[in-house]
C-alpha positions as CSV (number, residue, x, y, z in Angstrom):
1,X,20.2,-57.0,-35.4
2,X,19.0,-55.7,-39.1
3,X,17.7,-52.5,-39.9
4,X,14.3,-54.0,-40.0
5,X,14.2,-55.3,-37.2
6,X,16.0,-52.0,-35.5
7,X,12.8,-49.9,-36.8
8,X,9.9,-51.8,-36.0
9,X,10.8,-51.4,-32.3
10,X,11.3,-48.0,-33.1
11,X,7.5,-48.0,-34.5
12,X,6.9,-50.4,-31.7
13,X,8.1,-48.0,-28.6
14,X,6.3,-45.2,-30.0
15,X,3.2,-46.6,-30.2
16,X,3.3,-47.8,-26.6
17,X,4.7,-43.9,-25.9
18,X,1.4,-42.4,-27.7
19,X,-0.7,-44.6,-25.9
20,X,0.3,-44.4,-21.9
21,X,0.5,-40.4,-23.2
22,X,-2.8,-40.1,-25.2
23,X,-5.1,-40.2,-22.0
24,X,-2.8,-37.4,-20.6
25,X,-2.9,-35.2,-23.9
26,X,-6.7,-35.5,-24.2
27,X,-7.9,-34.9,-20.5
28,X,-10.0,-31.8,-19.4
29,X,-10.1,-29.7,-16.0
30,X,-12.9,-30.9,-13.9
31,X,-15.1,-30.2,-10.9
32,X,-17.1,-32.0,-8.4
33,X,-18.9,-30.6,-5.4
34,X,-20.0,-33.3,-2.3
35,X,-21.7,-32.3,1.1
36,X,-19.6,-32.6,4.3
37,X,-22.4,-32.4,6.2
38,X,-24.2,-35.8,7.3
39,X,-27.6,-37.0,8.3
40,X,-31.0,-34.8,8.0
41,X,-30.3,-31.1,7.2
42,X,-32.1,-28.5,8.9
43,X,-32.5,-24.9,8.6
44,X,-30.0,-22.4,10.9
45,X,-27.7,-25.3,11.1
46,X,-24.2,-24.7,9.1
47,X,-23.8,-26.9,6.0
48,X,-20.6,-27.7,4.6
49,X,-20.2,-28.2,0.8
50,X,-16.9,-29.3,-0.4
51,X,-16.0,-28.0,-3.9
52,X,-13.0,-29.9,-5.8
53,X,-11.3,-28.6,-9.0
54,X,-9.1,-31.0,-10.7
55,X,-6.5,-30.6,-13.7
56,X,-4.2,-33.1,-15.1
57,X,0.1,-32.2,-14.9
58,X,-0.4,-29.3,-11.8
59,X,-1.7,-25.6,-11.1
60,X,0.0,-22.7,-12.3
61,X,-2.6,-20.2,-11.3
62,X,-5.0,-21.1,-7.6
63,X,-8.8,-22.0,-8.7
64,X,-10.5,-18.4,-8.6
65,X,-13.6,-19.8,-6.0
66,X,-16.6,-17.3,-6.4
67,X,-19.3,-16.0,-4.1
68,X,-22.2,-17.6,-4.5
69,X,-25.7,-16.7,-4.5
70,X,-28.2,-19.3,-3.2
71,X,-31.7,-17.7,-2.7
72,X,-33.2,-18.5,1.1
73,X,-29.8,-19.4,2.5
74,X,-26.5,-17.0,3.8
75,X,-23.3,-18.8,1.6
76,X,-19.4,-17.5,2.8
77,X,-16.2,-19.4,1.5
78,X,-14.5,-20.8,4.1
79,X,-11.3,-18.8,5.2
80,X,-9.2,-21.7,6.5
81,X,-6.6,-23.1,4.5
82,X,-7.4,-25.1,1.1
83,X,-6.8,-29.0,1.0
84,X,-3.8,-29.8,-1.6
85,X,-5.4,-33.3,-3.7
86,X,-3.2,-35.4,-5.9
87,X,-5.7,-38.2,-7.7
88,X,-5.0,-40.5,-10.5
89,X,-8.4,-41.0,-12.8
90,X,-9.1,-43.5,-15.5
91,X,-5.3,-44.0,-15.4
92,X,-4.6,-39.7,-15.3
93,X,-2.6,-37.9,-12.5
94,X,-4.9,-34.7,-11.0
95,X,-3.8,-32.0,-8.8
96,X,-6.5,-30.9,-7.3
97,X,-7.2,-27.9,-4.7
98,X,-10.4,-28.4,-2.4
99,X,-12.5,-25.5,-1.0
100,X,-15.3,-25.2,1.3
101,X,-18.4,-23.7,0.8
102,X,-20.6,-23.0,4.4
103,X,-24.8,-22.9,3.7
104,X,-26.7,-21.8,6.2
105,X,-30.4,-21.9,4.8
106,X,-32.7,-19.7,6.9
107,X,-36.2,-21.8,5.9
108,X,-36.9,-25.6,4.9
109,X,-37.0,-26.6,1.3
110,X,-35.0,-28.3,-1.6
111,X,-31.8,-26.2,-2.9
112,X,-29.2,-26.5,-6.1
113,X,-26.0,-24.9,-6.4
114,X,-26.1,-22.3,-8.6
115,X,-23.8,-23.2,-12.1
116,X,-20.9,-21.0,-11.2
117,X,-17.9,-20.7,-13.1
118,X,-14.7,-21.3,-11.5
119,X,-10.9,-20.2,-13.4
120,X,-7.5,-21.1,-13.1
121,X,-4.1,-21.8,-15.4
122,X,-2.7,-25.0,-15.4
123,X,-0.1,-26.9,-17.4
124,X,-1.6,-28.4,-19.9
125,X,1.0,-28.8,-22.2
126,X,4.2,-28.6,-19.7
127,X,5.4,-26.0,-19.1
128,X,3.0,-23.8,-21.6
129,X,0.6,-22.2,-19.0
130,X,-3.2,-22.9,-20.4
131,X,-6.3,-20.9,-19.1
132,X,-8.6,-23.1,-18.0
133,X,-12.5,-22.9,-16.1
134,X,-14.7,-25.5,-15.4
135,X,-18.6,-24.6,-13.8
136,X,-19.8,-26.0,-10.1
137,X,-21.7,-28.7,-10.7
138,X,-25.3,-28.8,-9.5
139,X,-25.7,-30.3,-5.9
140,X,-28.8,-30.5,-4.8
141,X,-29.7,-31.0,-1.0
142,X,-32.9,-31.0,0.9
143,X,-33.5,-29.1,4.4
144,X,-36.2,-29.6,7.1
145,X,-37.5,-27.5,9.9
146,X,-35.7,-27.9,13.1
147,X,-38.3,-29.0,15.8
148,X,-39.0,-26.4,18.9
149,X,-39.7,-26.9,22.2
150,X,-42.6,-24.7,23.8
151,X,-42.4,-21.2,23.6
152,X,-39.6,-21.3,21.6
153,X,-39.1,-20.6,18.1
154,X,-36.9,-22.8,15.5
155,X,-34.2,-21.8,13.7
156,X,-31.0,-22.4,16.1
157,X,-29.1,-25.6,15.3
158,X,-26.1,-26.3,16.8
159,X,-24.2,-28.8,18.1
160,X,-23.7,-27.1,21.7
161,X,-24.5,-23.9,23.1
162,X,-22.6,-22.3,26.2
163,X,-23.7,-19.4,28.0
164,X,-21.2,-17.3,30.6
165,X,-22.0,-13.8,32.2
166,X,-20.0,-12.0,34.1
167,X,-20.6,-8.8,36.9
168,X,-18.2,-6.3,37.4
169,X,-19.0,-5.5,41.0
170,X,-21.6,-7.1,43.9
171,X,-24.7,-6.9,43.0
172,X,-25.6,-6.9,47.1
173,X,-23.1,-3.9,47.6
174,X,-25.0,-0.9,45.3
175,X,-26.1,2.4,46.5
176,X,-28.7,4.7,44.8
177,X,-26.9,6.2,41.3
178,X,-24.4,3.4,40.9
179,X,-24.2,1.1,37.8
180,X,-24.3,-2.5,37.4
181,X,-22.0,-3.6,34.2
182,X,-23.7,-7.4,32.6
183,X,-21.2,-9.2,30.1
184,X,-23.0,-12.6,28.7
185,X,-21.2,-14.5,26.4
186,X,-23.0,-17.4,24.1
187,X,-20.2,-19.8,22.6
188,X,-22.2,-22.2,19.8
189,X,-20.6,-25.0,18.7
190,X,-21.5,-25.5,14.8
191,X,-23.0,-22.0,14.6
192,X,-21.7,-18.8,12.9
193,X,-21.5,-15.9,15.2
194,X,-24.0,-13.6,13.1
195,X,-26.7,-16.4,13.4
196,X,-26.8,-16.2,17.1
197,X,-29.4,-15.0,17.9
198,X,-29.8,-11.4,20.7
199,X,-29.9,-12.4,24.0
200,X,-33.4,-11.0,25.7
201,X,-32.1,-8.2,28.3
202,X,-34.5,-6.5,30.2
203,X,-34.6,-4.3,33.2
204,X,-36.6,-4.1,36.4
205,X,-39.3,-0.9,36.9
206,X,-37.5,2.0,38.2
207,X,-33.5,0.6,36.5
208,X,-32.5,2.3,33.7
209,X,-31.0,-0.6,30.9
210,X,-27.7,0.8,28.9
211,X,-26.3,-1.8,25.9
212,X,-23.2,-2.0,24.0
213,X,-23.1,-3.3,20.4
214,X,-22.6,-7.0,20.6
215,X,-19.2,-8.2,19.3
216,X,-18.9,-11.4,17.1
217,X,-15.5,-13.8,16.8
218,X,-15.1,-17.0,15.7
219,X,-12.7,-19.6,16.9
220,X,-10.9,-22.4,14.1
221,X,-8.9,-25.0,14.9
222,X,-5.2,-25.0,13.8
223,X,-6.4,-25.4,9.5
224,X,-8.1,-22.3,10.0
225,X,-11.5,-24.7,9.9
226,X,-14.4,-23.2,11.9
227,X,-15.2,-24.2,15.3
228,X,-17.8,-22.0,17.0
229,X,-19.1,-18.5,17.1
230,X,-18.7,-16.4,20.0
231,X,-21.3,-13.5,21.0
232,X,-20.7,-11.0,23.6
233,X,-23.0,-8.7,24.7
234,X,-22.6,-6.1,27.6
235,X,-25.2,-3.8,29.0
236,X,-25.6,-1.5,32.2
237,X,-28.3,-1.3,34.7
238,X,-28.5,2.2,36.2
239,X,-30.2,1.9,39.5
240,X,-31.7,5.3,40.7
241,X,-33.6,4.4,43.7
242,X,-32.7,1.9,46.4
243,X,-34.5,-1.9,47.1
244,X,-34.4,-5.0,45.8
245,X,-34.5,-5.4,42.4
246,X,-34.2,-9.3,40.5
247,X,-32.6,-9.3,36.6
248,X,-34.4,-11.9,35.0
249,X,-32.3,-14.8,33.4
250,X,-31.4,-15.2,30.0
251,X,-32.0,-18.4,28.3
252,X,-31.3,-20.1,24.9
253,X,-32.5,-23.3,23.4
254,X,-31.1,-24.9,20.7
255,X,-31.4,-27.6,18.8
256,X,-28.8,-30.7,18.3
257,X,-28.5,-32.3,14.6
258,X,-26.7,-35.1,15.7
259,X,-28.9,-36.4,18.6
260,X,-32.1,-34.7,17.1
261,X,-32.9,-33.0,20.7
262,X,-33.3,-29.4,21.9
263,X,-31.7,-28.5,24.6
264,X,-30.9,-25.3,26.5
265,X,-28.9,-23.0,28.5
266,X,-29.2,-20.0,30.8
267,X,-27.3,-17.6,32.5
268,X,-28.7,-17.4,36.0
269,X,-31.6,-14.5,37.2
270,X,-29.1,-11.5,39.2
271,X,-30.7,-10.5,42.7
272,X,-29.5,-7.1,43.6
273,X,-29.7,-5.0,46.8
274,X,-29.7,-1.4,46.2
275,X,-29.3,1.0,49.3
276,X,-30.0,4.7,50.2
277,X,-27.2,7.4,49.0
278,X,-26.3,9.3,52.2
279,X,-28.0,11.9,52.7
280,X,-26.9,15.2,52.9
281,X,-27.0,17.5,55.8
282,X,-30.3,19.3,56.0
283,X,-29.7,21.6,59.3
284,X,-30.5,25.6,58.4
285,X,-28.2,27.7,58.8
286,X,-27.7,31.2,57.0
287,X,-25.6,31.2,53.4
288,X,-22.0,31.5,53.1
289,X,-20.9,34.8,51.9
290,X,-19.2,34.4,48.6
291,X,-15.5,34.5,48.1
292,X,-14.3,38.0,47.1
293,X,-12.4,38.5,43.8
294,X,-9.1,38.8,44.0
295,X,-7.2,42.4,43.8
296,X,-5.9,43.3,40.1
297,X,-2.2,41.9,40.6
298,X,-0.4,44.7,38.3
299,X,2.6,43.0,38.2
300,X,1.7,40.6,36.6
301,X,-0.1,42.3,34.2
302,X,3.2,44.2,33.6
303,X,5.4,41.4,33.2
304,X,2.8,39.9,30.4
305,X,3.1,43.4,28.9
306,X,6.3,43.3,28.9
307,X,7.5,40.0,27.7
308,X,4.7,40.6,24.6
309,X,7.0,43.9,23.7
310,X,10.0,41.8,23.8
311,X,9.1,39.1,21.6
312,X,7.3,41.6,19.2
313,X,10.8,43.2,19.1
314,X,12.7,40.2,18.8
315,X,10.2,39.2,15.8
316,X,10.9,42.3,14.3
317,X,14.6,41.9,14.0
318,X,14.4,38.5,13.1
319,X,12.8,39.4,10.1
320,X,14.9,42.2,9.6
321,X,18.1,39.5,10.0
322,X,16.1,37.2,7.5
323,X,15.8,39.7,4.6
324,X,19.7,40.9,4.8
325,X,20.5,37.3,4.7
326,X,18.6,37.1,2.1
327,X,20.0,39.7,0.1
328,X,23.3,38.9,0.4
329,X,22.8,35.5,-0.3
330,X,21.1,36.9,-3.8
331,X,24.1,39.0,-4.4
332,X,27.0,36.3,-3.6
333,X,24.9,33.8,-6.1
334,X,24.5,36.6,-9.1
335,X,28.6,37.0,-8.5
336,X,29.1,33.5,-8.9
337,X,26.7,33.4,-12.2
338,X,29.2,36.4,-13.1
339,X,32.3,35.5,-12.3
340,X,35.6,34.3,-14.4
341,X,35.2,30.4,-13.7
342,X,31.3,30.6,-14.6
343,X,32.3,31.5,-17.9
344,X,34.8,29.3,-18.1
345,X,32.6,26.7,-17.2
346,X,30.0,27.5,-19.7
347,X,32.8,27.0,-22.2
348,X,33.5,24.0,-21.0
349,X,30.1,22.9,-21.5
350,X,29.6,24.1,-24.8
351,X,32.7,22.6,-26.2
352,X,31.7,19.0,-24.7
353,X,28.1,19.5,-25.8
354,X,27.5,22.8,-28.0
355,X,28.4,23.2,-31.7
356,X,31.3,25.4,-33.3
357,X,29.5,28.3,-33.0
358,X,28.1,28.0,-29.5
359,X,31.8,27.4,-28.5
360,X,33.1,30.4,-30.1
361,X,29.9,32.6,-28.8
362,X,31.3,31.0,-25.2
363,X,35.2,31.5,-26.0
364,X,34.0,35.4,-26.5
365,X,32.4,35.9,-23.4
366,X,35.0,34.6,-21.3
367,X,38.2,36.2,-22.9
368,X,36.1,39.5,-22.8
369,X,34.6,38.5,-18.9
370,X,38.1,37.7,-18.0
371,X,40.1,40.9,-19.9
372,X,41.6,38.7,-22.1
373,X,41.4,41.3,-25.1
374,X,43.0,40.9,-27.3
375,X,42.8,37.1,-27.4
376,X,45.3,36.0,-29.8
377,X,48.3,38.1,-27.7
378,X,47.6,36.2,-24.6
379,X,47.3,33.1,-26.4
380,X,50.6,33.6,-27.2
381,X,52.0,34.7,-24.0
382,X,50.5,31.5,-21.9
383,X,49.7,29.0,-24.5
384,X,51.6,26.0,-26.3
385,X,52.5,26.1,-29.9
386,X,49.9,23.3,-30.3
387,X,47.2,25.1,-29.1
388,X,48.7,28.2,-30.8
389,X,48.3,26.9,-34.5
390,X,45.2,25.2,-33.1
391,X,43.8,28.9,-32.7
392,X,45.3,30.5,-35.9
393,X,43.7,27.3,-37.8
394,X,40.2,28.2,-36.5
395,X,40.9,32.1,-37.1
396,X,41.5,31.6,-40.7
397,X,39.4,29.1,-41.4
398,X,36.2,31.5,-40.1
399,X,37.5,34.8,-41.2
400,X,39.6,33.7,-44.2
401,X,39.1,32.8,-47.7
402,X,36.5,30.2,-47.5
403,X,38.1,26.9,-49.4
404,X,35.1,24.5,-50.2
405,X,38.0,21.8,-50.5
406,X,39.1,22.0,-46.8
407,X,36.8,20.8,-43.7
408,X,36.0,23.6,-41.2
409,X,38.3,23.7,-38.5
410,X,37.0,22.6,-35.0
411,X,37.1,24.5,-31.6
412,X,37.1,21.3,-29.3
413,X,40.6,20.5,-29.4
414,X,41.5,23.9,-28.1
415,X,40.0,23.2,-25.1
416,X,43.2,21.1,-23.2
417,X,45.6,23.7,-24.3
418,X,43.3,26.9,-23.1
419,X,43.0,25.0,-19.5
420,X,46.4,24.6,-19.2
421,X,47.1,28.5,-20.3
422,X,44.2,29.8,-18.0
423,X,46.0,28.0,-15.1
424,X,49.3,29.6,-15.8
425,X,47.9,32.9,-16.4
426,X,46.0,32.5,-12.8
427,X,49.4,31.6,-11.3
428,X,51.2,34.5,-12.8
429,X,48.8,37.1,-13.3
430,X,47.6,39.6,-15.6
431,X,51.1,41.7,-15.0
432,X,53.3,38.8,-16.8
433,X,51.3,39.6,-20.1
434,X,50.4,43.7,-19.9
435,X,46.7,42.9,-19.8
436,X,44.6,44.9,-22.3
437,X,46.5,47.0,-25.4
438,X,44.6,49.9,-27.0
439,X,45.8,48.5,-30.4
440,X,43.6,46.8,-32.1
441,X,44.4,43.1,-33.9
442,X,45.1,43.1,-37.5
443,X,41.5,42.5,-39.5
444,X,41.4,39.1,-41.6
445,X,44.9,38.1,-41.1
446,X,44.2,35.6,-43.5
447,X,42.9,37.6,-46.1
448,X,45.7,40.3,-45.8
449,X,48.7,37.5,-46.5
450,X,47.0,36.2,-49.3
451,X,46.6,39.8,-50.9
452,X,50.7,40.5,-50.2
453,X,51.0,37.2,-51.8
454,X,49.1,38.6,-55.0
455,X,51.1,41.5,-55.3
456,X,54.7,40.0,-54.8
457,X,53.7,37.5,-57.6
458,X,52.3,40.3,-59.9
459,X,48.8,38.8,-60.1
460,X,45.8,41.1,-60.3
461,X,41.8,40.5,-59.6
């Protein structure tokens, strides 16, 4: 094969590379919106609007799905799960991510989707994360008015409507001053719980009515998809006279999208039987004498006295205990911030993180702290030669002739060689080295040898 041949497949196989890629490279984010809801809409029945977002290559951040506001009409996102989509379009793969969107319009008329703005981050340019949005496109839908039977008004749609109630005791076993307890629960198929509406509770003449506030569910399937709403509503009769008293039923009629009826459904009229409280006796007879008090029991009163002494006494004493403790636990601590190996310490310290003369300031206090005076003698009673010269070098070098040409003698090295004296000193005492001498040390011992060398050489200043 030539080389001419070799490069125009080259130019060949790009070209066919650019163009299966080029629809890829140049596609955009997109959304759609479609109703899930069929047939006529009609107001109070729960409308289901499907909202897709679409991006070529995959998601790296979820769509950000915002609330909408649709004058006339109560809009919520659905909470269940969101529907994973994988489309290919005009020869592009989309993941998509599908969210639903439940209308419930409270009056008839025509209604639009607002334009709002929906963001994510996708992968535009794998694996570059791109910020993308794309704005809810404008569905429109129309909604009628449900029909109502007589007497009723319009406005529930659902698909079906259940009603249960429930008594918590016979209503043909009550006396005067005892309570009925009413639970009715409406289960609507179709129908958010906050749209169902108050069931009509009323009481008899002469029955006091007591209700709860309602409380609302909902039920989903296993995709977290609405089913129905659930209502529950409890109240209490209070009957204060006995008879015969009838609750009245309580019914609800709905209407049915699908089958484009009304129907209805009751919980059934309560008949209840109320009789007389027994009576009380009513003969006459003259009043009880009262109960008299009972004698002062000074024993008692003693004991109380008593016991309060004691545990004013034992509180006294406590605190008493309390502030000796605490004063000797104040004197043991300023000991310890006095003592021989606190100084030490703080040499320690200042030799690992202090500077020559913050070593020598804490060198001072401890020889003088410990009785080490003068310093040099026990130096040379416990120490190493090492640490010896180590000392001697440091003494001249601060108190000698100062020689420009020679680098200041440090204190850190004298550190290994004064532990290991202090521990010999501690095992042998301050009676294997005299402790303190009334002499004083010779003053510049520097300066002194280099006068003596002056005058055995003849010089003069």
């Amino acid at each position: 094969m030539t080389r001419a041949s070799r490069l125009y497949r080259l130019i060949a196989a790009l070209f066919c590379w650019i163009a299966a890629a080029g629809p890829a490279l140049s596609a955009d984010p997109l959304a759609r919106a479609s109703l899930q809801s069929k047939g006529t809409l009609y107001a109070g029945q729960q409308i289901l609007i499907d909202v897709d977002v679409l991006v070529p290559n995959y998601f790296l951040q979820p769509p950000q799905f915002p609330a909408i506001d649709l004058p006339g009409a109560i809009v919520t996102l659905d909470d269940g799960r969101a529907l994973n989509l994988n489309e290919t379009i005009d020869g592009t793969s989309y993941s998509g991510i599908r969210r639903t969107y439940i209308v419930t319009p409270q009056s008839p008329g025509d209604f639009t989707l607002p334009p709002a703005v929906i963001t994510f981050g996708y992968a535009a340019v794998p694996p570059q994360a791109t910020r993308g949005e794309v704005t809810l496109p404008p569905l429109r839908f129309t909604v009628r008015e449900a029909p109502a039977s007589a007497g009723e008004r319009p406005g529930v749609v659902a698909a079906k409507v259940s009603i249960r109630q429930e008594l918590d005791r016979d209503p043909a076993a009550l006396k005067a001053g005892d309570t009925l307890v009413r639970t009715v629960t409406v289960r609507a198929v179709g129908l958010r719980a906050m749209m169902i509406p108050e069931p009509d509770f009323s009481a008899p003449e002469g029955v006091r009515l007591y209700r709860q506030d309602p409380a609302l569910s909902e039920e989903t399937d296993r995709n977290g998809q609405p089913v129905a709403g659930v209502r529950k509503d409890v109240a209490g009769y209070l009957f204060q006279n006995s008879g015969t008293f009838l609750l009245p039923a309580i019914d609800l009629s709905w209407f049915d999208p699908t089958t484009a009826m009304t129907q209805s459904a009751s919980a059934p009229a309560v008949s209840v039987s109320v009789a007389a409280a027994p009576a009380s006796s009513t003969a006459i007879a003259p009043p009880m004498p009262g109960a008299e008090p009972a004698p002062f029991d000074w024993s008692l009163a003693g004991a109380i006295a008593a016991a309060a002494s004691a545990t004013g006494v034992a509180i006294w004493f406590l605190a008493r205990g309390l502030s000796w403790l605490e004063s000797r636990w104040e004197k043991r601590q300023s000991a310890r911030r006095e003592s021989e190996a606190a100084y030490f310490r703080r040499f320690e310290h200042a030799c690992h993180d202090g500077s020559t003369a913050e070593m020598a300031k804490a060198l001072d206090a401890w020889s003088r702290r410990a009785g080490l005076v003068p310093f040099g003698r026990w130096l040379d009673r416990f120490a190493d030669i090492k640490t010896r010269n180590a000392y001697d070098a440091y003494q001249r070098a601060q108190y000698g002739f100062s020689d420009k040409s020679l680098p200041e003698a440090p204190m850190k090295p004298l550190l290994p060689g004064i532990r290991k004296a202090r521990k010999l000193w501690m095992v042998r005492g301050d009676e294997a080295w005299g402790g303190r001498r009334a002499a004083l040390p010779p003053l510049n011992p520097a300066m002194i040898g280099a006068d003596a060398t002056r005058e055995g050489s003849g010089d003069r200043p």
